[in-house]
N, C-alpha and C positions, 0 to 999 in steps of 0.2 A: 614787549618787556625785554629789558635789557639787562645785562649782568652788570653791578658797578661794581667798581674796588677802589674808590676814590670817594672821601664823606667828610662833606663837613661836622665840625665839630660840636653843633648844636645838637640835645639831645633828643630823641623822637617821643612826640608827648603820650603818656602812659595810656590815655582814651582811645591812641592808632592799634596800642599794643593787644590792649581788651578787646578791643573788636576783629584783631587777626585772630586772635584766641578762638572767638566767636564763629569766626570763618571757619578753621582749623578744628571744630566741636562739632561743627553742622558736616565735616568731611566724608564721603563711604569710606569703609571700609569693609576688607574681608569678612563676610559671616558677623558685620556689625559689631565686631573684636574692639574698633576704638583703641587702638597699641598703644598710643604715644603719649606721650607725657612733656612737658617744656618746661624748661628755664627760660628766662628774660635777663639777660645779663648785662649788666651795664660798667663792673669794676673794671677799670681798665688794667690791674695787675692781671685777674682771670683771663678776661678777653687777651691778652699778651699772650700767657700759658698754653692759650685753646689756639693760638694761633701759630704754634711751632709746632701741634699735635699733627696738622695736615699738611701733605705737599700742595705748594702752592698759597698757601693762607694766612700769609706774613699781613695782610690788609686786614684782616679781622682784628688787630691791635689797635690798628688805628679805626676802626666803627667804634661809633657811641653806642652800638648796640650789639648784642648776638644771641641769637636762638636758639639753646641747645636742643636738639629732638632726640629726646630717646624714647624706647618702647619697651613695655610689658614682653617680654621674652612667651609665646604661648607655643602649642603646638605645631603650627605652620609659618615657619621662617622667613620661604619664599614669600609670602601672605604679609608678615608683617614688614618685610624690606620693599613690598609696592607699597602698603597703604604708605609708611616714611617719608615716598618719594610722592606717593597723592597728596599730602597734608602738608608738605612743606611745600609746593604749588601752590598749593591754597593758599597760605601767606604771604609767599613772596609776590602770585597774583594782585592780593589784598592790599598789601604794602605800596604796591606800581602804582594802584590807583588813586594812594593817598597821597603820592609824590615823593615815596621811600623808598630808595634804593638798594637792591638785594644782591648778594655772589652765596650758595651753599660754600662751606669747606666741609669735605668727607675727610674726615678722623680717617689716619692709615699711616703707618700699619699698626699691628695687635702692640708691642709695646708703647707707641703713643696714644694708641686709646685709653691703653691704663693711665696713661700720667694726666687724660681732662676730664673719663672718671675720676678718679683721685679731688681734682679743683672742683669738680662738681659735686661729690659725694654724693655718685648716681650709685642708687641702691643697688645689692646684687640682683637681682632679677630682671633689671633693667638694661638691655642693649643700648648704647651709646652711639650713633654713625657718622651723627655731623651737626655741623651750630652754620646756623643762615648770617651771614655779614648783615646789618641793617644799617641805615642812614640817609640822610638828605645826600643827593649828590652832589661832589663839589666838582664833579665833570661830569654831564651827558655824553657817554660815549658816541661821536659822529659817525653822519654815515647810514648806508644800511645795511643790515645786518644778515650776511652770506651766508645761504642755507643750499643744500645738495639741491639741485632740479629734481623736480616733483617726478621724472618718469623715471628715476633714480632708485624712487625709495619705496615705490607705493604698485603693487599687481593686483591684480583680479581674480579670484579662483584659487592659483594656486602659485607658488613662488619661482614656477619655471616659464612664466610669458613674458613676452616683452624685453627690456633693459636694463633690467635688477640687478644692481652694482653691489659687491660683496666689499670694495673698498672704503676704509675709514677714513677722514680725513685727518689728518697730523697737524699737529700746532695749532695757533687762535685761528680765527675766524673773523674777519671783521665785515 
């Protein structure tokens, strides 16, 4: 799976949309909590809005589609900012294999989340984080896709064996 930020303009048919839903219903989560809640956004004045809310996410204007996730605010924060991140995998998963091209944009900072709460009129109890880009791609990013060596990132036991790299990498990746 690849991140696109490039989509043609055809719209993604509503049947793809219901059964990422479907994907995204069937997802764990913490203690079976279920946080999150979606929009399917298709206006392109909103999707414009939602796309000056994140750095980086000037391409969500142009998607025929965006998925905003937000979540049921409960007791366990940390709990519900994983499952966010489990359940909008699950789609954007879902999406690849339908041949729908996905980029999340994280909503940031605190006054731009207000302004795509606001376009969204996400209820208050409702945490806001980020809306998934969707669409046909109108470029397959080439190539393959540069990931850290596996003896990089991954120990056995405990986090002092071996060649466990504390360095992040900077800028894209291709």
């Amino acid at each position: 799976m690849r991140a696109v930020r490039r989509f043609e303009r055809s719209p993604v048919p509503h049947v793809f949309v219901e059964q990422w839903f479907e994907h995204a219903r069937r997802c764990g989560s913490s203690k079976n909590s279920q946080p999150w809640r979606f929009a399917a956004v298709t206006d392109p004045q909103v999707l414009a809005v939602l796309a000056g809310c994140g750095d980086d996410g000037a391409f969500l204007a142009d998607a025929p589609l965006g998925i905003a996730v937000a979540a049921v605010q409960g007791a366990f924060p940390f709990s519900t900012i994983f499952d966010l991140g489990r359940v909008s995998q699950a789609i954007m998963i879902a999406a690849w294999a339908d041949g729908v091209g996905t980029c999340p944009v994280v909503l940031e900072p605190a006054d731009r989340i207000e302004e795509a709460r606001r376009a969204l009129h996400v209820p208050s109890r409702c945490r806001l984080d980020l809306v998934i880009a969707c669409g046909f791609p109108a470029k397959v990013p080439a190539g393959r896709l540069d990931r850290l060596p596996r003896e990089t990132i991954r120990q056995f036991e405990t986090f002092s064996q071996g060649q466990f790299s504390l360095e992040i990498p900077q800028g894209p990746r291709t």
